[in-house]
C-alpha positions as CSV (number, residue, x, y, z in Angstrom):
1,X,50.7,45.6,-90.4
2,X,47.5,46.0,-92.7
3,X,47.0,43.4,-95.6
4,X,44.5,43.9,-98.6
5,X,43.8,41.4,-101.1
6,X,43.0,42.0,-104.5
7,X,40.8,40.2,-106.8
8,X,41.6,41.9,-109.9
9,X,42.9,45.2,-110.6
10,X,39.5,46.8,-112.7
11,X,38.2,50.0,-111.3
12,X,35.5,48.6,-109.2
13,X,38.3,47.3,-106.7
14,X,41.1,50.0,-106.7
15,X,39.1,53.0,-106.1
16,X,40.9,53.2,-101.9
17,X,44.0,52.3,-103.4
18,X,45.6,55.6,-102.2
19,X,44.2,55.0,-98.8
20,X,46.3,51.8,-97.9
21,X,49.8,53.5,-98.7
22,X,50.5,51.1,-95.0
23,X,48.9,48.1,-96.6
24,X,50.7,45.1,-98.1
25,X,48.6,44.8,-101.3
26,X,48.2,41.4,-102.4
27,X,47.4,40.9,-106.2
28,X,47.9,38.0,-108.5
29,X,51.2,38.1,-110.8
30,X,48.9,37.1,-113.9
31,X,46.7,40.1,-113.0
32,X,49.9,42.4,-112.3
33,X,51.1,41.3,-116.0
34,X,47.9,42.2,-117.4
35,X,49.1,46.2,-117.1
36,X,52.1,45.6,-119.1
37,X,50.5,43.7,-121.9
38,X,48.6,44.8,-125.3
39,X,46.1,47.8,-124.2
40,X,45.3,47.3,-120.8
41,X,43.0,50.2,-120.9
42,X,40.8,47.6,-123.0
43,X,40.4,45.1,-120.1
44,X,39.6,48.0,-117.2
45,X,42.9,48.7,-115.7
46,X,44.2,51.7,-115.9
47,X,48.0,52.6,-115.0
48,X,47.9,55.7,-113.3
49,X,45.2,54.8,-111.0
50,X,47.1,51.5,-109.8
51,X,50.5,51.8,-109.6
52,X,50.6,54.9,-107.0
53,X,53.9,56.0,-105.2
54,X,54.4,54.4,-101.8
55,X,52.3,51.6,-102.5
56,X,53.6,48.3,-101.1
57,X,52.7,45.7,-103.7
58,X,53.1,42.0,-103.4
59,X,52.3,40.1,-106.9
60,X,51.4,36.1,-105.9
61,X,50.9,33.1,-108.1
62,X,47.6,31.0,-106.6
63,X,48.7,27.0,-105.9
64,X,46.0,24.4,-105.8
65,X,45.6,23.9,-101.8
66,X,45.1,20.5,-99.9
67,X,42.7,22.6,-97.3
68,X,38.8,22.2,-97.8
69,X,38.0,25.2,-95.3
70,X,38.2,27.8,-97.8
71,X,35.8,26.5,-100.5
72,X,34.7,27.0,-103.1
73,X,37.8,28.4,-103.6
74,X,40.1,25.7,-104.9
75,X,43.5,28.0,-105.4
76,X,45.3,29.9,-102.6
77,X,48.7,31.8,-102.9
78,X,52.0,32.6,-101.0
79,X,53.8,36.1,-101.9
80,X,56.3,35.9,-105.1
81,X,59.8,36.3,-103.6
């Protein structure tokens, strides 16, 4: 099984969307919300080219970790159940 992780949801980072239809794609739920809030169109995230048929997505919430290893980054995530 294939996992990609995305940073936010704007064009510059979904363009191979339709390619990972085997992926899980990892994205945060804050960025997920972002599509149904109050013109998304306005913040780079458009719709149609992100939520595809067959896609497998996973929204997670980032948690402060304990782990040094993957700074600078302070936040990591598990998958929303």
């Amino acid at each position: 099984m294939t996992t990609a992780v995305l940073s936010h949801l704007q064009q510059d980072h979904i363009g191979g969307l339709a390619e990972l239809g085997l992926a899980d794609i990892l994205v945060s739920q804050a960025e997920w919300d972002t599509l149904s809030g109050r013109l998304p169109e306005m913040q780079g995230l458009i719709r149609r080219h992100i939520d595809l048929p067959g896609l497998r997505w996973q929204r997670i919430t980032p948690e402060p970790v304990s782990d040094p290893r993957p700074g600078p980054f302070p936040l990591g995530s598990r998958p929303v159940r």
